[in-house]
C-alpha positions in Angstrom: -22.6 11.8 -57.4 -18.7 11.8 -57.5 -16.9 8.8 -58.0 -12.9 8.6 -57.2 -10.8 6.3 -58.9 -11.6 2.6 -58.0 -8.4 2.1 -55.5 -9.8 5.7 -53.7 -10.0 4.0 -49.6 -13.2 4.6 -47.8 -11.8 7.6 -45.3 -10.3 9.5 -48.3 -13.4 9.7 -50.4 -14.6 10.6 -47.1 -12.7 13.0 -46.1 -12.9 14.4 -50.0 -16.5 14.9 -50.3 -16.2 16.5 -46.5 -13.2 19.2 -48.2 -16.2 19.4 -51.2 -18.9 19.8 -49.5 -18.0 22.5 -46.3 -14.9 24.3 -47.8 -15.0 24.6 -51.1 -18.8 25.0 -51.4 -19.6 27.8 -49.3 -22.9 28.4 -50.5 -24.7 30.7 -48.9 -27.7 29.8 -50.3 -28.2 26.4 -48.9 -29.1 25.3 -45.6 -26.8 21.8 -45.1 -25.3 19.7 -46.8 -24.7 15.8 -46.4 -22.3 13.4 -47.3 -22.8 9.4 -48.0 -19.2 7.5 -48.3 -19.4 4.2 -49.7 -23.1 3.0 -48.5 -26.1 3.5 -50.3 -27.7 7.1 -50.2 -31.0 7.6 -48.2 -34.2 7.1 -51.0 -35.2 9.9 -52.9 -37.4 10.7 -56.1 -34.3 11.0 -58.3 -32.3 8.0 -56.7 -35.0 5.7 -57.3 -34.8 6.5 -61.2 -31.1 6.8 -61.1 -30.8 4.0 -58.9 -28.3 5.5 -56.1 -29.5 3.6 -54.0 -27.5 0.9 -55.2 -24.0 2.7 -55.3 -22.1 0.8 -52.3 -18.4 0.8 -52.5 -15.7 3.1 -51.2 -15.1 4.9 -53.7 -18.8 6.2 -55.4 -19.6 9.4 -53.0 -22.6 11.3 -53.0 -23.2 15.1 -51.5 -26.6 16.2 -51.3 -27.1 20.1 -51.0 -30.6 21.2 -49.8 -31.6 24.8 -50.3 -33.4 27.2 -48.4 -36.9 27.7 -49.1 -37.7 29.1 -52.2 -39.0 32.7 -50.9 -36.0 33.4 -48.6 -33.4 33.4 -51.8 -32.8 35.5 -55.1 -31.6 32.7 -57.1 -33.6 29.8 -58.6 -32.4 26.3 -58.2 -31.6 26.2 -61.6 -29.1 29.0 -61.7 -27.8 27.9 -58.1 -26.7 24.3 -59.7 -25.3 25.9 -62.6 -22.9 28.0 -60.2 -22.5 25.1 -58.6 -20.9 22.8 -61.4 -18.0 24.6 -62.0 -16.8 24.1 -58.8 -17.5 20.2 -58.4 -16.1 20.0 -62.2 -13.1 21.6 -61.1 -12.8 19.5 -57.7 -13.3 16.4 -59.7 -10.3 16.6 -62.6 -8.4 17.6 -60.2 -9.0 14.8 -58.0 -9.5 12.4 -60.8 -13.5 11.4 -60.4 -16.1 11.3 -62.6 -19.1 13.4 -61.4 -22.8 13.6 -62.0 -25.2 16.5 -61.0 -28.8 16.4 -60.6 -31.9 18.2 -58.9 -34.3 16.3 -56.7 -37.4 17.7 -56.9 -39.6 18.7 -54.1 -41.6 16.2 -54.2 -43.1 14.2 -57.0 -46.5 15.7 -58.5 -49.3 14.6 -55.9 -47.4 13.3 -53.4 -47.9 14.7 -49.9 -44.9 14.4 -47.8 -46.9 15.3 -44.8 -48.2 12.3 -42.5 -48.9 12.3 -39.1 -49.7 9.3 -36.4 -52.4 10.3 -33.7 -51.9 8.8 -29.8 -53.7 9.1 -26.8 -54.8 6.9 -23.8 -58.8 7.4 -25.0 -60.7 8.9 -27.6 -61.8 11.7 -26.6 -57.7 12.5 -26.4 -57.1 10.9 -29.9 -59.7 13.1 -31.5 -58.7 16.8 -29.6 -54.8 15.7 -31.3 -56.2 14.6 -34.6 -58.3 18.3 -34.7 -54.8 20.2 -34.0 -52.9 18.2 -36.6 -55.8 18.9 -39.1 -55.1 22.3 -38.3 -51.9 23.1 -38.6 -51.6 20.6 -41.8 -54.1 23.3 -43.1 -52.8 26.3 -42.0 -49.0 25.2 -43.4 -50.6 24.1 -46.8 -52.5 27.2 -46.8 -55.9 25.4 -48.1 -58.1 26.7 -45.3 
């Protein structure tokens, strides 16, 4: 969460967290990177708690990094934000903002964020789809 100066327009806090986000954070390890200028961030576990979904005006700006997968990098996500902050610390007195760092997790314990919605013209249909969805819900948990 990075917030400019209160008098910070719209399209610069825009075009600030953009300069953040895809220059100055080339991070190899992640795998994209979003951007949300003066509108509420999308919900998440730690945005409920930390209420982002509240932050609305032009000039509170949030930058979400998401990381690869766990097994396809060295670092830990713990040592990835810590290389991290000195960067958007830097960025931020230089630009005058106040910023706040954070990790979502995953998922919160026993939530499953996998769901899936079965149609077909008949039954029979229905049922072959919902046997394939069991399937590979099982195979990409790893539980069968």
């Amino acid at each position: 969460m990075i917030d400019y100066p209160t008098t910070t327009p719209l399209l610069k806090g825009r075009d600030l967290v953009a300069r953040l986000g895809y220059a100055n954070i080339k991070e190899q390890r992640s795998r994209g990177r979003t951007g949300v200028c003066g509108e509420p961030s999308p919900y998440s576990f730690s945005g409920m708690v930390k209420h982002t979904f509240l932050r609305q005006s032009d000039y509170q700006n949030d930058l979400q990094i998401v990381l690869t997968e766990k097994g396809k990098r060295k670092a830990s996500s713990h040592e990835i934000i810590e290389s991290l902050r000195p960067i958007i610390r830097e960025f931020s007195i230089e630009k005058g903002a106040i910023y706040q760092s954070f990790r979502n997790p995953a998922r919160p314990a026993g939530v499953s964020n996998d769901d899936a919605e079965i149609y077909g013209p008949d039954e029979k249909s229905r049922g072959a789809g919902d046997q394939r969805s069991r399937k590979y819900f099982c195979k990409r948990a790893k539980r069968c």
